[in-house]
PyMOL Python script that loads the backbone (N, CA, C, O; Angstrom):
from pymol import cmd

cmd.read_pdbstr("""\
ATOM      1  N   UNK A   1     103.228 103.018  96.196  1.00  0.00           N
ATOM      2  CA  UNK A   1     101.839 102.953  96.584  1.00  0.00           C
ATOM      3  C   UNK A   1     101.046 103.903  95.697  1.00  0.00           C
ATOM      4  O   UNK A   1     101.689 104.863  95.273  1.00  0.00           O
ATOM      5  N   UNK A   2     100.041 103.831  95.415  1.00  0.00           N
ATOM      6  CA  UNK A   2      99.153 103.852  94.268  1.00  0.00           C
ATOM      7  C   UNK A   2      97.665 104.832  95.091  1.00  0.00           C
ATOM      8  O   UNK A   2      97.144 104.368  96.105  1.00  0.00           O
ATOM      9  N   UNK A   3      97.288 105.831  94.624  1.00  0.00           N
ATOM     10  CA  UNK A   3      96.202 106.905  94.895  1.00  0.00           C
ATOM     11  C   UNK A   3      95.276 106.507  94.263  1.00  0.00           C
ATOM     12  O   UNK A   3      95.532 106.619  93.064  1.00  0.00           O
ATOM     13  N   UNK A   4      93.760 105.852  94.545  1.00  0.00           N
ATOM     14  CA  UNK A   4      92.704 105.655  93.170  1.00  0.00           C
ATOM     15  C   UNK A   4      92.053 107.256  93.306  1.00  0.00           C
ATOM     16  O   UNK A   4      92.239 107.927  94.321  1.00  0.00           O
ATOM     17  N   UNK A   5      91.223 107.778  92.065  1.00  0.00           N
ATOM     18  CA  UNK A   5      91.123 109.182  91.810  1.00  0.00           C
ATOM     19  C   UNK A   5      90.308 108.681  90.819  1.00  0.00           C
ATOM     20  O   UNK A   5      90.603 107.787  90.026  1.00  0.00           O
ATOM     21  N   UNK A   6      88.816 109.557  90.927  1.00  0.00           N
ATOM     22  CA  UNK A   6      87.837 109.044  89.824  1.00  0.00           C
ATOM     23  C   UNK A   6      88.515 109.882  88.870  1.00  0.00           C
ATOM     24  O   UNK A   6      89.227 110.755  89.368  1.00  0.00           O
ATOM     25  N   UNK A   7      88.445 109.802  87.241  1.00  0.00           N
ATOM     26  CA  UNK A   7      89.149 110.778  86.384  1.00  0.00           C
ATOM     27  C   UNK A   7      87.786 111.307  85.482  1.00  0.00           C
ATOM     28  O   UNK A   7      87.813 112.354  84.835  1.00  0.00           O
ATOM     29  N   UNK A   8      86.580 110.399  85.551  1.00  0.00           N
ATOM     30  CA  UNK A   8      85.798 110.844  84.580  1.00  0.00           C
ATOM     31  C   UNK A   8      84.932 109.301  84.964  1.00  0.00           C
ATOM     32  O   UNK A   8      85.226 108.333  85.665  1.00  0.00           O
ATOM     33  N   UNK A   9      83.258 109.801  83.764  1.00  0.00           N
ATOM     34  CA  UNK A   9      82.333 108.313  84.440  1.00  0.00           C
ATOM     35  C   UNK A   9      82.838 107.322  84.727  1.00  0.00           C
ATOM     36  O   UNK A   9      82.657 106.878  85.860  1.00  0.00           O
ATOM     37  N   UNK A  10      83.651 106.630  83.791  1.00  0.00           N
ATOM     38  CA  UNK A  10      83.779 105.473  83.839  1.00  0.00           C
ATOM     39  C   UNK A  10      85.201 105.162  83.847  1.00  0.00           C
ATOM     40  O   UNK A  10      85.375 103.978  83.557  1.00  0.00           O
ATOM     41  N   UNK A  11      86.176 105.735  84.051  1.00  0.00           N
ATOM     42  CA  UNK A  11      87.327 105.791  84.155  1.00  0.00           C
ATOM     43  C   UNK A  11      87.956 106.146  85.360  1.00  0.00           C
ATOM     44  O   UNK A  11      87.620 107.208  85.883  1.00  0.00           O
ATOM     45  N   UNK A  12      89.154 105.159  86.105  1.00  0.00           N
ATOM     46  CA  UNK A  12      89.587 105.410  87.051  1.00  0.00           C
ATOM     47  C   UNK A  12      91.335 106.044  87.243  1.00  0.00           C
ATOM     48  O   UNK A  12      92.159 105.581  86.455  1.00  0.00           O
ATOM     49  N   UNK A  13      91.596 106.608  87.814  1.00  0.00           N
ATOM     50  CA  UNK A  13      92.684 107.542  87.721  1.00  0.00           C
ATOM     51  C   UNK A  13      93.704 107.027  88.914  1.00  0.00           C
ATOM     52  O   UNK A  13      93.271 107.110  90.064  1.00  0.00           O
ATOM     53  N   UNK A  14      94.897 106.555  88.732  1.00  0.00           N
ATOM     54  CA  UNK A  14      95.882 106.237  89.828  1.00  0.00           C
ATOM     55  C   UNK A  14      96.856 106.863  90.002  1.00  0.00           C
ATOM     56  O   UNK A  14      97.486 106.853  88.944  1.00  0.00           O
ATOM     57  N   UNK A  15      97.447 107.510  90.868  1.00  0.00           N
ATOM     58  CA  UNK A  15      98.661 108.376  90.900  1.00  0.00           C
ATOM     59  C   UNK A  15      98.969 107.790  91.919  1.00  0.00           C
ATOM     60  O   UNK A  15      98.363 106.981  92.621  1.00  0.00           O
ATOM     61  N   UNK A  16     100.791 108.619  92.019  1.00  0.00           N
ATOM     62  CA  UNK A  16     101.466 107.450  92.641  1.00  0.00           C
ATOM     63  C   UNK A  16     101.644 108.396  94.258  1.00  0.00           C
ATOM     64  O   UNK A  16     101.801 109.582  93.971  1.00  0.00           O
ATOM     65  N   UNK A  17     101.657 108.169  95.867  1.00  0.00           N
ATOM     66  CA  UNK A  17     102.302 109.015  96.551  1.00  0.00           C
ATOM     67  C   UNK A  17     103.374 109.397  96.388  1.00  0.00           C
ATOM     68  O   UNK A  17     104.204 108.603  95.946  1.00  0.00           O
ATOM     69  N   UNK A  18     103.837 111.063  96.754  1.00  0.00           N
ATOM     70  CA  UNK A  18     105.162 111.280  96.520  1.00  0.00           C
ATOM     71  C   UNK A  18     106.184 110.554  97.290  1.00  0.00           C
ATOM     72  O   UNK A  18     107.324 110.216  96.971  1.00  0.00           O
ATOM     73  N   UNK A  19     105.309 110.339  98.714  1.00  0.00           N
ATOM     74  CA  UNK A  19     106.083 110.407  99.803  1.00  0.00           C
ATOM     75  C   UNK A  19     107.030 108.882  99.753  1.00  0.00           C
ATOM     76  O   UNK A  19     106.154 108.259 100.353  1.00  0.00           O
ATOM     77  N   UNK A  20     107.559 108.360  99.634  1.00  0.00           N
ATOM     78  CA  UNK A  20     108.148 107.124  99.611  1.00  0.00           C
ATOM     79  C   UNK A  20     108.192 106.446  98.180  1.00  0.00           C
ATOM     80  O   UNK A  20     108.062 105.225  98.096  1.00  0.00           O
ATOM     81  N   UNK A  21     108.286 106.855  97.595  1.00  0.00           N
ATOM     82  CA  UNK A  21     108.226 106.298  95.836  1.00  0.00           C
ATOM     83  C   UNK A  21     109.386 106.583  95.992  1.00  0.00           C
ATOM     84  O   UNK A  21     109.773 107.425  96.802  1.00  0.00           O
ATOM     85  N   UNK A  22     110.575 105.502  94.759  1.00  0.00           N
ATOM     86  CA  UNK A  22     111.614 105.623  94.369  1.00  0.00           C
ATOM     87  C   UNK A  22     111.667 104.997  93.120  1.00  0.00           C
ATOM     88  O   UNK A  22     110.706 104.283  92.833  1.00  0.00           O
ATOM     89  N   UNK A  23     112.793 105.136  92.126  1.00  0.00           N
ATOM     90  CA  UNK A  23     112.748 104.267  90.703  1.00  0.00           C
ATOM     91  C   UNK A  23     114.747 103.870  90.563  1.00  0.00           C
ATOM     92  O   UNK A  23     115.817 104.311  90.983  1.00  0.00           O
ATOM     93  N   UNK A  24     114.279 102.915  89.800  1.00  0.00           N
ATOM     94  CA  UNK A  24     115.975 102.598  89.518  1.00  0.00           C
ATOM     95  C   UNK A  24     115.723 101.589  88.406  1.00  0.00           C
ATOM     96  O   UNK A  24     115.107 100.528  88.306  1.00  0.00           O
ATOM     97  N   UNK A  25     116.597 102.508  87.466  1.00  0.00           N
ATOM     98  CA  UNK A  25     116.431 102.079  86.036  1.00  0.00           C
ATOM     99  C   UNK A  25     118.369 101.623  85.766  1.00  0.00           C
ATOM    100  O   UNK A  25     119.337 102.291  86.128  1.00  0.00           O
ATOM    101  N   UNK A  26     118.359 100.303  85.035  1.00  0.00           N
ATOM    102  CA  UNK A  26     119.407  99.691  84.554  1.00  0.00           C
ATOM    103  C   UNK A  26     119.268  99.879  83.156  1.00  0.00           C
ATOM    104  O   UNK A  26     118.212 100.084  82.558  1.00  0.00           O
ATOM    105  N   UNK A  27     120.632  99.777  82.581  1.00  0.00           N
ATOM    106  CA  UNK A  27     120.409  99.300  81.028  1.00  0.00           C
ATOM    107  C   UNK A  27     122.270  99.251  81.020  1.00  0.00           C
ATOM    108  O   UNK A  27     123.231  99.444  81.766  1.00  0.00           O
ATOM    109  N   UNK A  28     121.872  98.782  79.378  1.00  0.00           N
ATOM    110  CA  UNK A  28     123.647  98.860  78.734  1.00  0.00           C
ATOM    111  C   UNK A  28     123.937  99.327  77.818  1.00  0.00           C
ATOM    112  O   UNK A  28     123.086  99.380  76.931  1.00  0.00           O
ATOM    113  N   UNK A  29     124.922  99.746  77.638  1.00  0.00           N
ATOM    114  CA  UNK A  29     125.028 100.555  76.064  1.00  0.00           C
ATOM    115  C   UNK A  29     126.371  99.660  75.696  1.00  0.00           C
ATOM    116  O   UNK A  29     127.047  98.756  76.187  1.00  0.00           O
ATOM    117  N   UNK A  30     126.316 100.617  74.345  1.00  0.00           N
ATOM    118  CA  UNK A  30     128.238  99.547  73.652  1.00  0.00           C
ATOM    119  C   UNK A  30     129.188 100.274  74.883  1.00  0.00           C
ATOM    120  O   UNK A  30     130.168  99.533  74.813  1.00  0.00           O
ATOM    121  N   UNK A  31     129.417 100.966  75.644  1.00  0.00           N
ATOM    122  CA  UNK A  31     130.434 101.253  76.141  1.00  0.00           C
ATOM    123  C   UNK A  31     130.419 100.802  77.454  1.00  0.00           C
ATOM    124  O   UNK A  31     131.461 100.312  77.888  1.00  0.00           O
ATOM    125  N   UNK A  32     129.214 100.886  78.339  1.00  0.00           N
ATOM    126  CA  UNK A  32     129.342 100.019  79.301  1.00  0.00           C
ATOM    127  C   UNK A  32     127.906  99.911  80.164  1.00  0.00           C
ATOM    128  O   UNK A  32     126.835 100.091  79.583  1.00  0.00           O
ATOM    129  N   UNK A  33     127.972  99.582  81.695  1.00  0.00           N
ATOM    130  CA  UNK A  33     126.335  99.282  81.859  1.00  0.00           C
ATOM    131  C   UNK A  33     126.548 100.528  83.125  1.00  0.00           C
ATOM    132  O   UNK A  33     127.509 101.028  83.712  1.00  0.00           O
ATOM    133  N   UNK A  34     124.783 100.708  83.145  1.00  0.00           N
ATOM    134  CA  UNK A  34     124.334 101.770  83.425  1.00  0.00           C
ATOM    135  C   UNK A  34     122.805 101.798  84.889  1.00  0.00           C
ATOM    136  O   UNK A  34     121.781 101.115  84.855  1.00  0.00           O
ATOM    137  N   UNK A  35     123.057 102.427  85.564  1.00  0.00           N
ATOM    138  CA  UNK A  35     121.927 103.142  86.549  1.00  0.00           C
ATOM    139  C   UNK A  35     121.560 104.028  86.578  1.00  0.00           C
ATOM    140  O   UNK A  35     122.457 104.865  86.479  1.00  0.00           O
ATOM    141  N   UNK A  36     120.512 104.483  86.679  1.00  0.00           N
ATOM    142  CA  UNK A  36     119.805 106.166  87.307  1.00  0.00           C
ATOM    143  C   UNK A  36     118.674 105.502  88.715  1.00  0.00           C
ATOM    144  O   UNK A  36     117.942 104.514  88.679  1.00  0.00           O
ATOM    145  N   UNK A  37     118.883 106.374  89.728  1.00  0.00           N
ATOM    146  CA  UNK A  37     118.031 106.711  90.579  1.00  0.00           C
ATOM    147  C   UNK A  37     117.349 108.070  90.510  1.00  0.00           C
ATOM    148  O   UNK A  37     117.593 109.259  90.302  1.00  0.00           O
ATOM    149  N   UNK A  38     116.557 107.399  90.741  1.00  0.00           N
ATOM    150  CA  UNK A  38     115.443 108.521  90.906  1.00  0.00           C
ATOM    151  C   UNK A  38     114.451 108.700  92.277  1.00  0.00           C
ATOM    152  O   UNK A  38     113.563 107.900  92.572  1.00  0.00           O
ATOM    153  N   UNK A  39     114.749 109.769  92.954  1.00  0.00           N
ATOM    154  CA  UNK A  39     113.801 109.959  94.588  1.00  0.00           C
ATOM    155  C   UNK A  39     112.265 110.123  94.222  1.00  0.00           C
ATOM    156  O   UNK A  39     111.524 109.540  95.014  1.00  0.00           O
ATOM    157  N   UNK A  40     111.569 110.864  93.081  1.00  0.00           N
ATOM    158  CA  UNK A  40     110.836 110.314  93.445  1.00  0.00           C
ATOM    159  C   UNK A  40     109.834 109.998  91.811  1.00  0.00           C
ATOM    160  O   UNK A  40     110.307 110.166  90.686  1.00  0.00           O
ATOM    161  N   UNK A  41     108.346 109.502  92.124  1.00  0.00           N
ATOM    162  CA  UNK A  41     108.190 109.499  90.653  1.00  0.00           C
ATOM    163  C   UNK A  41     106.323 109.967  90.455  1.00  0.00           C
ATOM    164  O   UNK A  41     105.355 109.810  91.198  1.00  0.00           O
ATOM    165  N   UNK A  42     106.424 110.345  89.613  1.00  0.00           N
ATOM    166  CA  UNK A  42     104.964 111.344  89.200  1.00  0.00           C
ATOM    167  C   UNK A  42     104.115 110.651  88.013  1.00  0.00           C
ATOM    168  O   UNK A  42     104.734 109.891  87.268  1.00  0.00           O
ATOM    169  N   UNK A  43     103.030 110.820  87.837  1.00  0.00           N
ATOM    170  CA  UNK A  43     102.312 110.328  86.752  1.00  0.00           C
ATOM    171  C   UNK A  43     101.148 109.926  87.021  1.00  0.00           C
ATOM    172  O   UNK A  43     100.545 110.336  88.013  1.00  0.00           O
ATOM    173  N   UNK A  44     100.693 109.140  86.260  1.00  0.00           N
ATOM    174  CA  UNK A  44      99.260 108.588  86.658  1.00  0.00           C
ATOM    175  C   UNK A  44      98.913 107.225  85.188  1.00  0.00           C
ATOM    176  O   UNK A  44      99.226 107.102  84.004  1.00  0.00           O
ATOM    177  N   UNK A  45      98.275 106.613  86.000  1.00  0.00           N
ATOM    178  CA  UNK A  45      97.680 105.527  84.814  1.00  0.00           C
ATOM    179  C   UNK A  45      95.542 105.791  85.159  1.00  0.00           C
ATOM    180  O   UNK A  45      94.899 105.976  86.193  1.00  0.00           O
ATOM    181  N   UNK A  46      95.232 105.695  84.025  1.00  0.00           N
ATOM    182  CA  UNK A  46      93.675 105.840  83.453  1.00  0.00           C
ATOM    183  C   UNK A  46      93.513 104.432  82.912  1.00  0.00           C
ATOM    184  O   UNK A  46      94.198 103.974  81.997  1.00  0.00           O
ATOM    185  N   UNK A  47      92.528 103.770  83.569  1.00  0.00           N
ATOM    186  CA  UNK A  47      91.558 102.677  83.024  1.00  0.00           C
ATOM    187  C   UNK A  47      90.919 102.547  83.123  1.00  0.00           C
ATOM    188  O   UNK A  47      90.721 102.710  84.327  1.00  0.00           O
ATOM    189  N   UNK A  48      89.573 102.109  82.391  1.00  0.00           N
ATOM    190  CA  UNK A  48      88.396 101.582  82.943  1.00  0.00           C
ATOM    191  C   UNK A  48      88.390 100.801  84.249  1.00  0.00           C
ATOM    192  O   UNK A  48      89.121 100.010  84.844  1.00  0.00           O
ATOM    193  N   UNK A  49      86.882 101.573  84.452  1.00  0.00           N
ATOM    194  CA  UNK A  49      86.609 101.419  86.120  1.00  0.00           C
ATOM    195  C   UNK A  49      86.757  99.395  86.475  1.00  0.00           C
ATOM    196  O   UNK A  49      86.942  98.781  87.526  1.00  0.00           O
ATOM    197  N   UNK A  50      86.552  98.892  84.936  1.00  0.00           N
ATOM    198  CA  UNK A  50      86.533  97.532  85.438  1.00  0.00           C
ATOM    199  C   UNK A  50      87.396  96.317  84.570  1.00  0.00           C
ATOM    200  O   UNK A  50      87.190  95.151  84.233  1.00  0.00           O
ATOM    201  N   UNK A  51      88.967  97.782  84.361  1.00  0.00           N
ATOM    202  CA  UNK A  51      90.012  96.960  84.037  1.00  0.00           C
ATOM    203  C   UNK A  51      90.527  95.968  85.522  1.00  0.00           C
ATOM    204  O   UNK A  51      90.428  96.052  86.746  1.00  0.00           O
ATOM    205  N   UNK A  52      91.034  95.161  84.634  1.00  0.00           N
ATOM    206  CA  UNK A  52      91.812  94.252  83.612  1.00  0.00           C
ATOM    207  C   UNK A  52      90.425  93.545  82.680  1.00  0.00           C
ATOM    208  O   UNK A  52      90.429  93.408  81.456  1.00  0.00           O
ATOM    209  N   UNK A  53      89.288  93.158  83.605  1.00  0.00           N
ATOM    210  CA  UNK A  53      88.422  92.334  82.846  1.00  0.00           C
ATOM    211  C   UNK A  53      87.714  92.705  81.255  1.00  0.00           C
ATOM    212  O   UNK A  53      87.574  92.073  80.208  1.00  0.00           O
ATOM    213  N   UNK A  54      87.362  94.114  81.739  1.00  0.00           N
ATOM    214  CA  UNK A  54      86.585  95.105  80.302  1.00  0.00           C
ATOM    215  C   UNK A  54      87.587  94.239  79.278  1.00  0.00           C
ATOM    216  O   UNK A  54      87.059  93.518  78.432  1.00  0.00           O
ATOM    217  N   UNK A  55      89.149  94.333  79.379  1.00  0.00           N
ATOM    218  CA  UNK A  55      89.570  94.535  78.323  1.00  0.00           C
ATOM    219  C   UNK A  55      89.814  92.980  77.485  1.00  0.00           C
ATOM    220  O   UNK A  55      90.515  92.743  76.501  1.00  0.00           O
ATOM    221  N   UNK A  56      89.211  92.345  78.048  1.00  0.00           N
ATOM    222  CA  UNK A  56      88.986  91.115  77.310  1.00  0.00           C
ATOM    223  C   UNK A  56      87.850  91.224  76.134  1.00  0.00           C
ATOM    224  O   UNK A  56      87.825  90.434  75.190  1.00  0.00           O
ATOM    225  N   UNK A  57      86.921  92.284  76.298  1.00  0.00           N
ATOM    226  CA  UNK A  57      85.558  92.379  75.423  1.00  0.00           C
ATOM    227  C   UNK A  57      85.779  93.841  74.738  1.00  0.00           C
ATOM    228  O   UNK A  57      85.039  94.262  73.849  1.00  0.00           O
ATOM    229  N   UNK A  58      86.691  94.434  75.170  1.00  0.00           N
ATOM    230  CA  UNK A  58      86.494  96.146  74.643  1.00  0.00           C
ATOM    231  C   UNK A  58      88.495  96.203  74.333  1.00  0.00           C
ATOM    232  O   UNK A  58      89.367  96.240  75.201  1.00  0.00           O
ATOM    233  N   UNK A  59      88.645  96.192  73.032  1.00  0.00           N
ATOM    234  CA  UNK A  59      90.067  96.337  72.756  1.00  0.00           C
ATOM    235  C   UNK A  59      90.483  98.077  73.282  1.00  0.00           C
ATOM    236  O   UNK A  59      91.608  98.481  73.578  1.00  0.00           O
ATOM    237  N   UNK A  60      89.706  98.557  73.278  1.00  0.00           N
ATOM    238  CA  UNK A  60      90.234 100.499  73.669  1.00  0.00           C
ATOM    239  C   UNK A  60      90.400  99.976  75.380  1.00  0.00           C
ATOM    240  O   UNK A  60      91.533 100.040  75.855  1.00  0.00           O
ATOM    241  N   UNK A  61      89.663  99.650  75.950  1.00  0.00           N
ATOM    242  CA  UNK A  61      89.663  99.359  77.525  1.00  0.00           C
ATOM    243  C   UNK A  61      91.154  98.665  77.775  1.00  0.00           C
ATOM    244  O   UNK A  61      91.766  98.816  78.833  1.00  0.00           O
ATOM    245  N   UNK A  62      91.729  97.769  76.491  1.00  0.00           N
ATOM    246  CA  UNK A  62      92.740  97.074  76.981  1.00  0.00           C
ATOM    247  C   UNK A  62      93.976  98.093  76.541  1.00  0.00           C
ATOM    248  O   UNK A  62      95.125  97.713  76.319  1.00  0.00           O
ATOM    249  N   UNK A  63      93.706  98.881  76.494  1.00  0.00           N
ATOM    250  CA  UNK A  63      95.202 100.582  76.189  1.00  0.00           C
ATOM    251  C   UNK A  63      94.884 101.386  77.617  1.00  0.00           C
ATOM    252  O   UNK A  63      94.847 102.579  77.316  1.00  0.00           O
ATOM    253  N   UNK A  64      94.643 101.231  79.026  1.00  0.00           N
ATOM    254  CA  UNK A  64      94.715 102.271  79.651  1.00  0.00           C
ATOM    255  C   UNK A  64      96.002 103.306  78.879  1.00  0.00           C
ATOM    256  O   UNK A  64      96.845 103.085  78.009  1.00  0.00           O
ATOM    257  N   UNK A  65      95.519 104.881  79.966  1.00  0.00           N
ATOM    258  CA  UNK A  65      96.597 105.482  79.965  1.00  0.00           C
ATOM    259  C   UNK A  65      97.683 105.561  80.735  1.00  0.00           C
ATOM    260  O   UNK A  65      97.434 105.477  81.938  1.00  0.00           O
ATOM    261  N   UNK A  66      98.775 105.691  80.454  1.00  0.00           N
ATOM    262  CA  UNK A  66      99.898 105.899  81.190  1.00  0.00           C
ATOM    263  C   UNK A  66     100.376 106.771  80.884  1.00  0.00           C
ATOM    264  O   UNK A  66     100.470 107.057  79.691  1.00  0.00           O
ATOM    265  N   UNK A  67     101.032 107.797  82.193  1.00  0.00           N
ATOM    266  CA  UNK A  67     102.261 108.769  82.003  1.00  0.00           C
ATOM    267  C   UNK A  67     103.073 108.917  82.987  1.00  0.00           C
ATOM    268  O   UNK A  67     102.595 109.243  84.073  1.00  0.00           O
ATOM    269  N   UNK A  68     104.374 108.732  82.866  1.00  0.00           N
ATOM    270  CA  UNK A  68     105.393 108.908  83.896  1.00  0.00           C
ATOM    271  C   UNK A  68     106.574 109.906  83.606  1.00  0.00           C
ATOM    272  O   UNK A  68     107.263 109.997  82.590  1.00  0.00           O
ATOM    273  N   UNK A  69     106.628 110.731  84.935  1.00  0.00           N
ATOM    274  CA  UNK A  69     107.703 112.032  85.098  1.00  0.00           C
ATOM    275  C   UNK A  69     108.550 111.103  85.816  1.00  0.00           C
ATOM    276  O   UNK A  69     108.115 110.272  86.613  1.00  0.00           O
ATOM    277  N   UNK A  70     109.853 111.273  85.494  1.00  0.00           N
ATOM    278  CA  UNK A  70     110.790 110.937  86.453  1.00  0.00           C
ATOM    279  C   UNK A  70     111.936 111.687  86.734  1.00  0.00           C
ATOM    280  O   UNK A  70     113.001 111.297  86.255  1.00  0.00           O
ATOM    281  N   UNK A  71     111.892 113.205  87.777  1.00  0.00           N
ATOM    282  CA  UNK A  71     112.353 114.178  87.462  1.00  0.00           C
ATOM    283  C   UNK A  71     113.860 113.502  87.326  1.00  0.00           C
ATOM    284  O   UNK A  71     113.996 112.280  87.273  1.00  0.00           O
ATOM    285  N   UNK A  72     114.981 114.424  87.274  1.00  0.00           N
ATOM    286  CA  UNK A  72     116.030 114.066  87.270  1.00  0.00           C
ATOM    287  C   UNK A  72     116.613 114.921  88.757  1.00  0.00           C
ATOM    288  O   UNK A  72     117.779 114.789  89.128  1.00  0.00           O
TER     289      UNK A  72
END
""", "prot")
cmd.dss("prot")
cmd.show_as("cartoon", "prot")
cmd.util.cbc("prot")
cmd.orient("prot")
């Protein structure tokens, strides 16, 4: 579940609650296949206040920001 948070004029700020967030990441390597869990997860994404649409007319609008902690 997702926090909206003004970040600045025209830009909107989402962070995630701590309280019930979880992550689970797969992959494979040459030796064999792989999981991590993670309890919980941190970060935030920045977009214009009137993404997804802006970014059909404004190519910078269509890069929000993203950043994700995923402690260990």
């Amino acid at each position: 579940m997702l926090l909206a948070m003004p970040a600045a004029a025209q830009t909107v700020r989402y962070e995630p609650q701590e309280a019930g967030s979880k992550v689970s990441i797969a992959g494979t390597s040459t030796l064999h296949n792989w999981t991590v869990d993670g309890p919980t997860i941190r970060g935030f994404i920045e977009a214009d206040a009137n993404f997804p649409e802006s970014a059909l007319t404004d190519p910078k609008a269509a890069r929000p920001h993203v950043q994700v902690l995923i402690p260990s």
